[in-house]
C-alpha positions as CSV (number, residue, x, y, z in Angstrom):
1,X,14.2,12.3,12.6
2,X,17.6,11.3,13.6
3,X,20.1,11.1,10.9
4,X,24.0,10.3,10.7
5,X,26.8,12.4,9.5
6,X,28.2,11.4,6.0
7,X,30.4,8.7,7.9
8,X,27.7,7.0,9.7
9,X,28.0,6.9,13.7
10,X,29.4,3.5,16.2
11,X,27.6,0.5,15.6
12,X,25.2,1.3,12.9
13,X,26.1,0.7,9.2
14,X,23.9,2.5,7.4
15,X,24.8,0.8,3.9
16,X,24.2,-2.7,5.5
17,X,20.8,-1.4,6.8
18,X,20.0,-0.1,3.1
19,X,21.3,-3.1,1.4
20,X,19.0,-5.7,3.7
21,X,16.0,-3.4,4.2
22,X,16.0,-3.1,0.5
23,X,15.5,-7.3,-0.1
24,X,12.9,-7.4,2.9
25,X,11.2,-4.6,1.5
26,X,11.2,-6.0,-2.0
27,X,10.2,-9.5,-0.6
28,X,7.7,-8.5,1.8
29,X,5.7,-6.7,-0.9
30,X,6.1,-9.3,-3.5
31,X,5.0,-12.2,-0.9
32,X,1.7,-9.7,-0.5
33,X,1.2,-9.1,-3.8
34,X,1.7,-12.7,-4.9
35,X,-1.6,-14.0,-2.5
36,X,-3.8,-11.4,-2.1
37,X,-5.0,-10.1,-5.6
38,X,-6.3,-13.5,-6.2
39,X,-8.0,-14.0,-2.9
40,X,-11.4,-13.7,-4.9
41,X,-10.3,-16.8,-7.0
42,X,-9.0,-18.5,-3.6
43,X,-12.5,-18.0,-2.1
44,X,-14.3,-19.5,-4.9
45,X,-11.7,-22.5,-6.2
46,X,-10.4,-23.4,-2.3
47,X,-12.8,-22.4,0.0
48,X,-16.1,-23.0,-1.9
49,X,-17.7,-19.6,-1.4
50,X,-21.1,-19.0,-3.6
51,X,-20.8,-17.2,-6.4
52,X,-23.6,-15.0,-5.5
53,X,-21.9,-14.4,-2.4
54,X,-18.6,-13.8,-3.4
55,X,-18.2,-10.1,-4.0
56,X,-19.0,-9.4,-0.2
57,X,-17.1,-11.9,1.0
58,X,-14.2,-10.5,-1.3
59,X,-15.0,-7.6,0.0
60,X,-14.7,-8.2,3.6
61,X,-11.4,-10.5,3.4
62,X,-9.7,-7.4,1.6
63,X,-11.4,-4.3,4.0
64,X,-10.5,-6.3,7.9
65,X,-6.9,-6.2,6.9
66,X,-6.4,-2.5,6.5
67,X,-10.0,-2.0,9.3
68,X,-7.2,-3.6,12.0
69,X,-4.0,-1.6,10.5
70,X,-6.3,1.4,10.8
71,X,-6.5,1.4,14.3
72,X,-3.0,0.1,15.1
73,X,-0.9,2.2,13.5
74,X,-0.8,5.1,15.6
75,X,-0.4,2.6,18.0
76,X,2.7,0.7,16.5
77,X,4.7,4.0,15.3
78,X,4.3,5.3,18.9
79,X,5.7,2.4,20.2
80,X,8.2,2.4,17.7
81,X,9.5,5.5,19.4
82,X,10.1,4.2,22.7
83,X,11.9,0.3,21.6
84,X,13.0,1.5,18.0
85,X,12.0,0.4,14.6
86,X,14.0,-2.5,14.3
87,X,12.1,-4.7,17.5
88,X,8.5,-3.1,15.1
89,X,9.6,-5.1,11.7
90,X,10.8,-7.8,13.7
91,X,7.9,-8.1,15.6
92,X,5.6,-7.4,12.2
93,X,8.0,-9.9,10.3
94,X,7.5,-12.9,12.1
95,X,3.7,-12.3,12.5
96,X,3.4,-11.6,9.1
97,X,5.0,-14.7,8.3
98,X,2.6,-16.8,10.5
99,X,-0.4,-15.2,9.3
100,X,0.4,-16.0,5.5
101,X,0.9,-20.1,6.8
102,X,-2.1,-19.6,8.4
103,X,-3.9,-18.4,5.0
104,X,-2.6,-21.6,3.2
105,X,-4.2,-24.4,5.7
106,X,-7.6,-22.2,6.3
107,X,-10.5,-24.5,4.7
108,X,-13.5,-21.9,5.8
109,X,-14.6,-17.8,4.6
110,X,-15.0,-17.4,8.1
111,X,-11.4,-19.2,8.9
112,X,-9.9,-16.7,6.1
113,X,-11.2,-13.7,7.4
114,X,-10.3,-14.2,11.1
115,X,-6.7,-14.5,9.6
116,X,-6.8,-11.6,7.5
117,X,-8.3,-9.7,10.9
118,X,-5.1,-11.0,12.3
119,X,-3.1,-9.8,9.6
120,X,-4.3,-5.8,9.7
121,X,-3.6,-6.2,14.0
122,X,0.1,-7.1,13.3
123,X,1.2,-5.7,10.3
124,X,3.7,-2.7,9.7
125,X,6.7,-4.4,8.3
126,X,6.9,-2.0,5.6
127,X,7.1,1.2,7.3
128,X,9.1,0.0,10.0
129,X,11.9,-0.8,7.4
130,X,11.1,2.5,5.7
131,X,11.4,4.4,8.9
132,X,14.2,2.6,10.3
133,X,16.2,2.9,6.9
134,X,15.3,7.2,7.1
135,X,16.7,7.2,10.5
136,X,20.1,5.7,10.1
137,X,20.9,7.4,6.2
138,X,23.5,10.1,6.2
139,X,21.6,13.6,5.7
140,X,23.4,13.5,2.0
141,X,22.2,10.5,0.9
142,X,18.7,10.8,2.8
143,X,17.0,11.0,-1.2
144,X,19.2,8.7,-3.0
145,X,18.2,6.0,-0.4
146,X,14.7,6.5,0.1
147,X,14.3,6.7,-3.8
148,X,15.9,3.3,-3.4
149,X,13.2,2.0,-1.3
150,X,10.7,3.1,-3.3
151,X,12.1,1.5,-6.2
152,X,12.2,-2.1,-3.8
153,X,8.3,-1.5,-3.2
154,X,7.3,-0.9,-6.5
155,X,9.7,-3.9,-8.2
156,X,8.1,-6.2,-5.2
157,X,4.4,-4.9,-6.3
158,X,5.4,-5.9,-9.7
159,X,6.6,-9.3,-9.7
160,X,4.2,-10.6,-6.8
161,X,1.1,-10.7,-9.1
162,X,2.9,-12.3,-11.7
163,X,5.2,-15.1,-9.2
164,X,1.6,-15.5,-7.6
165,X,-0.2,-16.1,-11.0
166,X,2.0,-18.8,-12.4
167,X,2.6,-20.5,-8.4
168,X,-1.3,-20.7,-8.8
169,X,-1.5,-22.4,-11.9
170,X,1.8,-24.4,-11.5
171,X,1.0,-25.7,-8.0
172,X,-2.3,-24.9,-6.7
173,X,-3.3,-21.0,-5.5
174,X,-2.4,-22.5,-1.2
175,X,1.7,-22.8,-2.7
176,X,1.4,-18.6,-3.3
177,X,0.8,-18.2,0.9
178,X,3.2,-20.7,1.2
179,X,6.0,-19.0,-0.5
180,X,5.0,-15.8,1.1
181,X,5.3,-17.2,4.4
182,X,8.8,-18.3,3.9
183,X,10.1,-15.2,2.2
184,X,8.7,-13.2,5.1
185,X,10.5,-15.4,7.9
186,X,13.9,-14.7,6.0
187,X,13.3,-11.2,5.8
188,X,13.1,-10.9,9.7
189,X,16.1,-13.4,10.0
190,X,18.1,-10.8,7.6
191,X,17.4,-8.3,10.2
192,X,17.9,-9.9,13.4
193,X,21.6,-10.6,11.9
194,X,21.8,-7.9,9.8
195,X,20.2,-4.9,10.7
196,X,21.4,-2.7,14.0
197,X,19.0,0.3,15.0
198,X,20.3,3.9,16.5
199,X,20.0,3.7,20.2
200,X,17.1,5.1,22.1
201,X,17.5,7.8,24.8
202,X,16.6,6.4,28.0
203,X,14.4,9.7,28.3
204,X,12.3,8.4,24.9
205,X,11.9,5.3,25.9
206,X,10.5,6.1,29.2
207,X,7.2,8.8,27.2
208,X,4.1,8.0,27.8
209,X,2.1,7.2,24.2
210,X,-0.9,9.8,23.6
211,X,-2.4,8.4,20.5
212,X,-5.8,10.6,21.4
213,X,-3.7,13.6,22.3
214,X,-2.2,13.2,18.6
215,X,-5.5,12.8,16.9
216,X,-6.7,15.7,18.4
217,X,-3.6,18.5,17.6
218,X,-4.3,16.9,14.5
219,X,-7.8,18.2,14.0
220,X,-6.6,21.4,14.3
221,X,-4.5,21.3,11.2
222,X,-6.4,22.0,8.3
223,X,-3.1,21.1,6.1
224,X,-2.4,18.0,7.4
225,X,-6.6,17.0,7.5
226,X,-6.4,17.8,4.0
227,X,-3.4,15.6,3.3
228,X,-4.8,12.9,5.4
229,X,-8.1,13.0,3.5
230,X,-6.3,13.2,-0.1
231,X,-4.9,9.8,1.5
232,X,-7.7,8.5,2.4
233,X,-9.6,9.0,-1.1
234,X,-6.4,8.1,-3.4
235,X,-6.0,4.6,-1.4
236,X,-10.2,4.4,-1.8
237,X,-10.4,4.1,-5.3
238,X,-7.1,2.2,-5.6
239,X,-9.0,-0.7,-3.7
240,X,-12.1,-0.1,-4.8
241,X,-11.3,-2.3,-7.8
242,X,-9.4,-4.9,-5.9
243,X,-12.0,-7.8,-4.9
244,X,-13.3,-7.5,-8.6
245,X,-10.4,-7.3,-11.2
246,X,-9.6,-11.0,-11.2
247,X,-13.3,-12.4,-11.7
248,X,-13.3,-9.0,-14.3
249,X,-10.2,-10.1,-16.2
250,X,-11.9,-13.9,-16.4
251,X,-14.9,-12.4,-18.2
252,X,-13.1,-10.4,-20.6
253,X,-11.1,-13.5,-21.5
254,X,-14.6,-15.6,-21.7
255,X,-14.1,-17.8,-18.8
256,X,-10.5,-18.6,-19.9
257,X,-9.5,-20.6,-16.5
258,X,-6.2,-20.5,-15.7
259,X,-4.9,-18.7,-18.3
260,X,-7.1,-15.8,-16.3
261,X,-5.1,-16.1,-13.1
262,X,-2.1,-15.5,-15.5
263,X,-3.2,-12.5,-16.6
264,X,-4.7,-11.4,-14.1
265,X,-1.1,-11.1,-12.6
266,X,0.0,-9.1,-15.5
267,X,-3.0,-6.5,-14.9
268,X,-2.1,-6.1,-11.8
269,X,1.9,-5.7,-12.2
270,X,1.1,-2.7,-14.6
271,X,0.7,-0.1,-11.8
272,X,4.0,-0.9,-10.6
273,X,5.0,-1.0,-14.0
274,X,3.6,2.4,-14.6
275,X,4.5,4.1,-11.1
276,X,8.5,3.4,-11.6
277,X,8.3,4.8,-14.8
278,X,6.3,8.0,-14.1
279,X,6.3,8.6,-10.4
280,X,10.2,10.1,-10.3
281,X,8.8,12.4,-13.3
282,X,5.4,14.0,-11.1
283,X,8.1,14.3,-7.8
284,X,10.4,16.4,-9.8
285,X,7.4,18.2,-11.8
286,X,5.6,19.0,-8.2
287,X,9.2,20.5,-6.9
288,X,9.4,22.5,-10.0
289,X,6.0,23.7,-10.7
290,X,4.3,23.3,-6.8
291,X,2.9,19.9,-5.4
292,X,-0.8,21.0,-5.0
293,X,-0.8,22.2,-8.7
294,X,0.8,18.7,-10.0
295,X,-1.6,16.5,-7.9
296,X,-4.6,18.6,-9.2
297,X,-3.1,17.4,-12.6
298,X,-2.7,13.9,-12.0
299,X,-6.1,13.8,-10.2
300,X,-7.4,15.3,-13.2
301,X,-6.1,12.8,-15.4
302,X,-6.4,10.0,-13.6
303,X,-10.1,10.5,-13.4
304,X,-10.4,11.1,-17.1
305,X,-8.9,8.2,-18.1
306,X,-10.7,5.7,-16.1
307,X,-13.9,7.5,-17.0
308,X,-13.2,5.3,-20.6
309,X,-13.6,1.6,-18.7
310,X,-17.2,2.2,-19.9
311,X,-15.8,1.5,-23.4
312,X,-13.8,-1.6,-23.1
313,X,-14.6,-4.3,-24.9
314,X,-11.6,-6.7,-24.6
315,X,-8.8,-7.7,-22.2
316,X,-6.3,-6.1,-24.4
317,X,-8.1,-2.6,-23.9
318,X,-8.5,-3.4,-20.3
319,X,-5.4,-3.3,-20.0
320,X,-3.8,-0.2,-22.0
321,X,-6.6,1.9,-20.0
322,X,-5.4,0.5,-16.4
323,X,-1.6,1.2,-17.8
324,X,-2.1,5.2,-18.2
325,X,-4.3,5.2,-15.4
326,X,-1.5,4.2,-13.8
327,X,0.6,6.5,-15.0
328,X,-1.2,9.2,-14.1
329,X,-2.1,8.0,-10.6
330,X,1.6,7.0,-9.7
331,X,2.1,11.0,-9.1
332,X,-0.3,11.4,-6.5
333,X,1.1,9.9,-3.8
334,X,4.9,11.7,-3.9
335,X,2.9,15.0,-4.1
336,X,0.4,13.9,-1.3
337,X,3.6,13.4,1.1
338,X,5.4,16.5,-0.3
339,X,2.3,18.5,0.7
340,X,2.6,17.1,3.9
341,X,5.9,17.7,4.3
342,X,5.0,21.7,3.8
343,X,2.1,21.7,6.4
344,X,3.6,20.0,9.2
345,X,6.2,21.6,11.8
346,X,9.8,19.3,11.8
347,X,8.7,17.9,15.5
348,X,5.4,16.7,14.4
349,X,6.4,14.9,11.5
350,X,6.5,11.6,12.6
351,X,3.2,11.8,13.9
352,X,1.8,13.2,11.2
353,X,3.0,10.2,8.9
354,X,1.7,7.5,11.6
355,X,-2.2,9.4,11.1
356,X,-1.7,9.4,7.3
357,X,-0.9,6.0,7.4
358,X,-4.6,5.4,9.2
359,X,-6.0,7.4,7.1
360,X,-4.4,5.6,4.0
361,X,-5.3,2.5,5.6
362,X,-8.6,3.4,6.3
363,X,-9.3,3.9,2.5
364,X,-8.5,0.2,2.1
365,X,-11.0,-0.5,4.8
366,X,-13.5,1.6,2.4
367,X,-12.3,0.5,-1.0
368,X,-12.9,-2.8,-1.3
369,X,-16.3,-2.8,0.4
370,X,-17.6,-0.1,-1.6
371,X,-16.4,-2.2,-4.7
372,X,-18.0,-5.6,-3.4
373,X,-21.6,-3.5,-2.6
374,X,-21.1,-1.6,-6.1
375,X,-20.3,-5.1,-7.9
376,X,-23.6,-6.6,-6.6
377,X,-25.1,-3.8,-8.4
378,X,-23.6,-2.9,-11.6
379,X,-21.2,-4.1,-14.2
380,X,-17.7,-4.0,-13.2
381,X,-17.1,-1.5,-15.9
382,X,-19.3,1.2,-14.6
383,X,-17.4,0.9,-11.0
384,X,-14.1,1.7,-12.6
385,X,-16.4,4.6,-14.3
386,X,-17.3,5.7,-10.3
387,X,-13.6,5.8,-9.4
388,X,-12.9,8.4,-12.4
389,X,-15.6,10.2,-11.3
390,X,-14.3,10.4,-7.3
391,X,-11.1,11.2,-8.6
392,X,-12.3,14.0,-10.6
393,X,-14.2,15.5,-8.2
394,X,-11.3,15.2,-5.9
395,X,-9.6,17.4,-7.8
396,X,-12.3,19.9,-8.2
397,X,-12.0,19.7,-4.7
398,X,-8.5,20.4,-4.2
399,X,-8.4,23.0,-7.1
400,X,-11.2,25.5,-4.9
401,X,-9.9,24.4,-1.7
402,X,-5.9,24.4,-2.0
403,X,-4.6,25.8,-5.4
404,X,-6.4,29.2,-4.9
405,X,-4.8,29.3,-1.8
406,X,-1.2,29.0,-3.4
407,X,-2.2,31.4,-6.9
């Protein structure tokens, strides 16, 4: 990682690079969050899907997405070496802006998931900013600023469900891919003008990508498996739910209509909710205390909590439960990427963050098919009781495999 002196260096402002990254960050996740949490509803209300077809065709829309990013982001971040980050969110920007028009004028499943295929091959808006906006802090403010970011992510997470609830209801559910499409344009207009990259060594740009040669030092690093596997399983059961909370939140309110959209957007903005309040508090808890032993705690918790969705009753329980669930699960993912941070070597690192992002990808490929084939099969309820029960087990897992290792 390249980073400036306290002063910056030539061309590259690193406060103007914060300060725009920040909106297109915050945009970008708010014009996700605001379509695709209701793409169950859009199946059945626009596109006409049967209803005893629904939960695999939920299923599939959500898993192609991150099946594509998978795959392509070794790719993209190796790439990004060579050209820099800034040509990588341009580049994702503008697709991701096309991709989301697309989504409003589709009239077909079939149409809908060829552009959410389409979606997962471009992506990588997110991490480019994140990446570019690392590269270009001064060493001093490196934290500060990428606390910043995170706080842009999480706000975006939050007020997407809820500006894609009421757009639904307001103006039809096609207005929410509309409005994404738009913010996403401007966000890659804001960096064309605004954002300037560090420059890339002629010697860089002229290495040859080994995105096999990567995976396989990779294999050989039983830290940085673990990490990508710890990944893999948080991001699993965060999706698993996905394709079904919406048509979930509708019968808990009795088939309330639109007034389920609504809250549906409120369910989902508690996680973000939860994870700015708590996820500062688990970072500085697994610096204090050790990372491994505070994600064994979170896991732990986690896990417990959501073991109670067996005895919810009402929308109102529904949603205290997914609020401390939340809290709890908000610290995994700061203590996954410390952890990683410890078993990786400096000149590896940005590899090693381009496989965890597969394999974090890869549990959204997993996610929300095992929660459409589980929601053909049992209550909703009882696959919120299987996540708990994942989660627990993943820290059993951790707590013979890892903690041992650090008492």
């Amino acid at each position: 990682m390249f980073l400036l002196d306290e002063h910056g260096s030539g061309s590259v402002n690193w406060k103007k690079n914060l300060v725009v990254l920040w909106a297109g960050v915050f945009l970008a996740c708010a014009s996700f969050t605001a379509c695709i949490p209701f793409l169950p509803v859009y199946l059945q209300k626009e596109l006409h899907v049967p209803s005893d077809q629904l939960n695999l065709w939920a299923g599939l829309v959500y898993a192609v997405t991150f099946l594509g990013a998978t795959f392509m982001a070794p790719y993209w971040g190796a790439l990004a070496d060579r050209v820099g980050q800034r040509k990588m969110a341009i580049r994702a920007g503008f697709g991701l802006a096309v991709t989301y028009m697309l989504g409003a004028i589709v009239q077909t499943a079939p149409q809908m998931l060829a552009v959410r295929i389409l979606t997962g091959l471009i992506s990588g808006f997110v991490p480019a900013s994140m990446s570019l906006v690392s590269s270009t802090l001064p060493r001093e403010k490196l934290g500060w600023g990428m606390g910043w970011m995170q706080a842009a992510l999480a706000s975006g997470n939050i007020l997407g469900p809820l500006l894609g609830g009421y757009l639904s209801v307001w103006f039809g559910m096609r207005t929410s891919f509309f409005v994404g499409s738009g913010c996403l344009f401007l966000v890659t207009m804001m960096v064309i003008f605004f954002v300037r990259d560090i420059p890339i060594s002629k010697e860089t740009s002229h290495q040859d990508m080994h995105v096999v040669r990567d995976l396989r030092l990779a294999l050989q690093n039983r830290g940085l498996l673990y990490v990508m596997f710890m990944f893999f399983l948080v991001q699993t059961c965060i999706m698993t739910i996905q394709p079904l909370i919406t048509l979930y939140v509708e019968k808990l309110m009795g088939g309330a209509g639109d007034a389920s959209v609504t809250m549906s957007g409120w369910i989902f903005s508690l996680a973000g909710i939860a994870g700015i309040i708590a996820a500062p508090y688990w970072g500085k808890r697994g610096q204090r205390k050790g990372f491994v032993r505070t994600l064994c705690l979170v896991l732990f918790c986690a896990g417990s909590v959501n073991l109670c969705q067996v005895f919810v009753g009402n929308i109102w329980e529904f949603a205290v439960i997914q609020f401390i669930y939340g809290l709890f699960l908000s610290g995994a993912v700061p203590n996954i990427n410390s952890t990683l941070v410890e078993v990786t070597p400096p000149e590896m690192r940005g590899k090693a963050f381009g496989l965890t992002t597969s394999a974090q990808q890869f549990g959204g490929v997993v996610g929300p098919l095992l929660g459409g084939f589980l929601g053909d099969h049992m209550p909703t309820k009882f696959v919120l009781f299987t996540t708990g029960v994942i989660l627990l087990s993943a820290a059993l897992y951790t707590v013979r495999t890892r903690l041992r290792k650090t008492m």
